[in-house]
N, C-alpha and C positions, 0 to 999 in steps of 0.2 A: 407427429410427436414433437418433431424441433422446433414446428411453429408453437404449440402447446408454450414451451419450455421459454422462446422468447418472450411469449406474452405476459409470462410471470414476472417477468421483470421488467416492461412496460413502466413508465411514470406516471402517475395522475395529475390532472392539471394543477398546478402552484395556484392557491387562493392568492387576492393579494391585499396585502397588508395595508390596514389605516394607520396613518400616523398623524400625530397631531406635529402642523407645523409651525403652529404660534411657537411651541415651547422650542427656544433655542438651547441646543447641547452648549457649553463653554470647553472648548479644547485647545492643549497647551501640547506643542512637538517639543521633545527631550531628544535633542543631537540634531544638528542640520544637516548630516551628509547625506549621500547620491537615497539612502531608499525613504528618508524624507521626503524627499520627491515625489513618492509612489503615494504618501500617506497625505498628503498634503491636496493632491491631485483629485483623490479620493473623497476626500474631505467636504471641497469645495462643490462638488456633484451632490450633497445630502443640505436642502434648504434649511433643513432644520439644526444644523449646525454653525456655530459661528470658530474660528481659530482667532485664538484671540491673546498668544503669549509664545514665546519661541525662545528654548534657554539654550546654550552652546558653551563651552567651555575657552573656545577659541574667541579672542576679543574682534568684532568686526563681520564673522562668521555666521551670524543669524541674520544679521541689519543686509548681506548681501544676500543671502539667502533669498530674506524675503521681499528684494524686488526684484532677482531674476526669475521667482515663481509666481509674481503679484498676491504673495497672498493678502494684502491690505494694512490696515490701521493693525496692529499688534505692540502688545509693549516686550520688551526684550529682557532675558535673563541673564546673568555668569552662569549658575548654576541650576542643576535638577531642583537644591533644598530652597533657594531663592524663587526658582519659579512655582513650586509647591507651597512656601510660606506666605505666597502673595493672597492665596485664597480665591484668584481669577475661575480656578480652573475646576469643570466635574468630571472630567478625563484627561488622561495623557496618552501619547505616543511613545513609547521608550525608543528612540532612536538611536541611541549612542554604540560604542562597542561593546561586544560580547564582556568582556573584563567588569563593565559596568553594570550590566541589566539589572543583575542582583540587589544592588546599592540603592536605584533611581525607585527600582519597582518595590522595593519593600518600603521607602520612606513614603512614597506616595500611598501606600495602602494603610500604612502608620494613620495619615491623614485621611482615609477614607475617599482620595481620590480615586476611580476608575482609571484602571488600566490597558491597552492594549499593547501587549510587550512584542515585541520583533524578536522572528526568532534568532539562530538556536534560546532556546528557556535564557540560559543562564552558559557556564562552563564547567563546574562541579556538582555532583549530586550534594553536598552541603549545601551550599548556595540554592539550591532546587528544594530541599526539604524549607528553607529560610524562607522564601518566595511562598510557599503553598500556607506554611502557620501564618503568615503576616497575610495573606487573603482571608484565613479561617479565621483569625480574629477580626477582621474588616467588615465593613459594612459596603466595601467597592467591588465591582466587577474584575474583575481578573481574566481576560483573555488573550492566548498566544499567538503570534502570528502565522498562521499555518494555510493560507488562500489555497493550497492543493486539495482541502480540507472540501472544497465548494464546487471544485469540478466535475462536471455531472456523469464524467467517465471513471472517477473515483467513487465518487457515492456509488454509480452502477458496480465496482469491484465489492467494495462492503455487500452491498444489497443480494449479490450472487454469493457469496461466502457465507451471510450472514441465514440466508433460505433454506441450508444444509441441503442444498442441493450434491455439495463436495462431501459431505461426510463429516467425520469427525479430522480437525484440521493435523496433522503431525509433522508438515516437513515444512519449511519457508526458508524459499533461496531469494533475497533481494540487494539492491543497492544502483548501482550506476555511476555515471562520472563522465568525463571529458578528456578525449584525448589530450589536446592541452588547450587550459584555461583555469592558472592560477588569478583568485580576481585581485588586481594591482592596476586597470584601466582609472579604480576613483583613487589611488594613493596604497599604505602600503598597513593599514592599520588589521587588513585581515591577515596578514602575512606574520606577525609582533606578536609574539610569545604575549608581551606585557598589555595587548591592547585586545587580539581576538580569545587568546587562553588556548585557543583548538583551531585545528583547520579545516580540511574537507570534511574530517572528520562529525565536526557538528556542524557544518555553511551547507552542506546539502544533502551529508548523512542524515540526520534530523529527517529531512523532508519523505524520505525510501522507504526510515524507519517507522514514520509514521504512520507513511499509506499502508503496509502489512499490519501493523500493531494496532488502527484502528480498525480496519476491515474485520480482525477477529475477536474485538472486544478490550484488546488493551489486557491481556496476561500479565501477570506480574511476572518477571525477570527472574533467574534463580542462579544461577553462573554464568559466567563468561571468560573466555579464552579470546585477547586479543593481541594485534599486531599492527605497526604501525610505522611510517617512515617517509624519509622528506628526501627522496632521491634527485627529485625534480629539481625544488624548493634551491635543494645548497650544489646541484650544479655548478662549477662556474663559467657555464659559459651563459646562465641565467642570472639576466640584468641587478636583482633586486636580491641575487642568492648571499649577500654582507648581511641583509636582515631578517631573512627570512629563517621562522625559530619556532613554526608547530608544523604538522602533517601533511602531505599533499595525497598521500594515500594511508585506506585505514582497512582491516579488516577483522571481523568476530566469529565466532560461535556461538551462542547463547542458547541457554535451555530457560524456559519457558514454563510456567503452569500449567496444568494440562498434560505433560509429557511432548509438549513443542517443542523442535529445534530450529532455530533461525539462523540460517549461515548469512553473513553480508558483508559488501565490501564496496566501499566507496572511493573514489578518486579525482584529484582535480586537473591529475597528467597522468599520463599512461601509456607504452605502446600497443592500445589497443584501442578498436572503435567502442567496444561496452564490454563489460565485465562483466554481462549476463543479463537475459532476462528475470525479471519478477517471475518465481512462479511458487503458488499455493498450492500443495499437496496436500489433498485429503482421501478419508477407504471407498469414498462412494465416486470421489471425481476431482480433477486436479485443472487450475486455470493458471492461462501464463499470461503474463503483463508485458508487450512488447517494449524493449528499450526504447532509449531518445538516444537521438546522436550527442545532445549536451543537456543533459538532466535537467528540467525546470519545472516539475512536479502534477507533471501530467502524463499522457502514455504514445507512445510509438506508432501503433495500429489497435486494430480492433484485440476485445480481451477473448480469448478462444477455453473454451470447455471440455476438457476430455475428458469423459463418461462413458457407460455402459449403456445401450437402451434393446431391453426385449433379446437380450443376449450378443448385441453387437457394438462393437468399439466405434464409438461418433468423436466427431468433434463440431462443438457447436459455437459458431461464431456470433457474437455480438457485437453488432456494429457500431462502431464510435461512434458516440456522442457530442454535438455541438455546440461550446460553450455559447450561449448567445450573448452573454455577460460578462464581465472583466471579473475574474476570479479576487481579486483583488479589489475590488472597486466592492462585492459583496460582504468580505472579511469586514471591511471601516463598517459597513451598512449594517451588518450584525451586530458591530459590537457597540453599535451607537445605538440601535432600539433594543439589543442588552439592560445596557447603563438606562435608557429616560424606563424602561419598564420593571426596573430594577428585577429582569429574569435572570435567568441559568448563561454562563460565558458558555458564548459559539465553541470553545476549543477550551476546555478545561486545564487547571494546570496539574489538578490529581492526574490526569490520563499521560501528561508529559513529562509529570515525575518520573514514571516509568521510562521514556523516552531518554532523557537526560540520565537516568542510573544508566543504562545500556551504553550511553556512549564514555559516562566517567569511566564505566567499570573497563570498558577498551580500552579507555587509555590506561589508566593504572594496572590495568593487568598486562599491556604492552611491556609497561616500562620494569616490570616486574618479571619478566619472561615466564609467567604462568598463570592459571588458571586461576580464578578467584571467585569466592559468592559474593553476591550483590547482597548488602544488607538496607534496608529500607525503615529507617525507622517511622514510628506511628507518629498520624498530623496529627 
């Protein structure tokens, strides 16, 4: 019967995809810092892409950029609206900080550029309802940067939730974090009130909250009671605590459609090795998601099934899964034969609206010491 049960959720082989590689993509990076890098990297792996424009706000900061990464002949930008007015480009990278996403990615949609935004979304659900109408009026792609989205040990979490093999879903405990690792190794712009907007809060909450919210369909939010605090952050015996000015740790409760409740709690210090595992509770069967020692949107060990079968309590293990692909290296690849086949975005931003209400509403109901509904207005 357990063999039965693994087989249901088997893979079928991945057709593979024709792409036409005359037609080159034209692609312009917006921010040159550290996860440019990743996108850039990525980039250069898809023949059928050219990068062909690099804007930065810092004078000097793209031109080094791009010969420590060799990305090539490129012409250079000051700005997001300069490298978007130039007309080089059929997509962009939104690289820059959180503060910005909002700004870069709604002008570029204004212009019908393709988007691939990094995440967190944005830092406000304003900003996120902004982002989603300026896609709905647009003729561009719009997708988030979400590569945990493509890991084949996530996809298998959806696929086993989504089989009802668990029932009907009602309890969801998630989140994780790092004992310590506030990131300040590339400088100190995620730390800056004025430049990330949010901390742990949205840099790897976002990613926890995703993996549950997508596996059961993306519920719409209904309240939330949150908490939040930067113990770490304004230490002083911590180096960069003169600047440091959003959350290092965050936690919610959220009620859900459906009559779901999602407890979660994220952190970037902590004295503790995790704050808990992932685990989906549902009436017919409950799966837990084993922690990471430091959260990077994938899973700990194998995801385990505790079910009934023929009247006895099992638990059914499924064995991890082997990325044979740079999760990340897929995310660019999607959202590049998105854009040239003018389909559906790999990671939608309707599905991260929701995402993003969940983390505005923690903070503002943090800072409001109580419980609030989330209101979502119509795209």
């Amino acid at each position: 019967m357990v063999d039965e049960i693994l087989d249901a959720f088997k893979e079928k082989k991945a057709e593979i995809k024709e792409r036409n590689y005359d037609q080159k993509l034209k692609v312009g990076i917006i921010g040159t810092g550290w996860i440019a890098e990743a996108h850039v990297n990525a980039y250069k792996k898809c023949p059928d892409v050219e990068i062909v424009a690099l804007a930065d706000l810092i004078p000097g900061k793209a031109e080094a950029f791009c010969e420590r990464y060799n990305v090539g002949k490129v012409a250079f930008f000051p700005s997001h609206k300069e490298l978007i007015d130039s007309g080089m480009c059929d997509a962009v990278s939104v690289c820059t900080y959180n503060a910005t996403h909002a700004e870069c990615t709604i002008y570029a949609l204004e212009h019908n550029v393709s988007v691939l935004l990094e995440k967190p979304m944005c830092v406000t659900l304003d900003e996120a309802v902004a982002i989603c109408k300026a896609e709905k009026n647009s003729d561009a792609v719009l997708s988030i940067g979400f590569q945990p989205r493509f890991d084949e040990n996530m996809k298998m979490l959806k696929k086993v939730v989504q089989s009802g093999e668990l029932g009907k879903i009602y309890y969801i405990q998630t989140g994780g974090g790092r004992r310590r690792g506030i990131p300040t190794p590339f400088g100190t712009s995620f730390i800056r009130k004025e430049t990330a907007g949010i901390g742990a809060l949205g840099d790897i909450g976002c990613y926890s909250l995703d993996m549950v919210l997508n596996s059961i369909g993306y519920p719409k939010p209904l309240t939330v009671s949150g908490y939040k605090s930067d113990f770490f952050g304004k230490a002083p015996e911590y180096e960069h605590s003169d600047v440091f000015s959003v959350d290092d740790f965050a936690a919610g409760f959220i009620r859900l459609e459906g009559d779901i409740i999602l407890d979660f709690r994220i952190a970037w210090a902590m004295n503790l090795d995790t704050p808990g595992d992932t685990i989906i509770m549902g009436t017919k069967g409950s799966v837990r998601v084993p922690s990471t020692e430091c959260w990077n949107g994938s899973i700990g060990g194998p995801l385990v099934i505790y079910h009934e079968i023929a009247g006895e309590q099992i638990e059914t293990i499924i064995p991890e899964k082997d990325n044979s692909e740079n999760c990340f290296d897929i995310k660019i690849r999607s959202f590049c034969d998105a854009v040239k086949e003018h389909g559906e975005a790999p990671v939608p931003c309707r599905e991260i609206l929701y995402n993003q209400a969940i983390i505005d509403g923690i903070s503002r109901s943090a800072e409001l010491g109580r419980e609030i509904a989330i209101e979502i207005p119509e795209i």
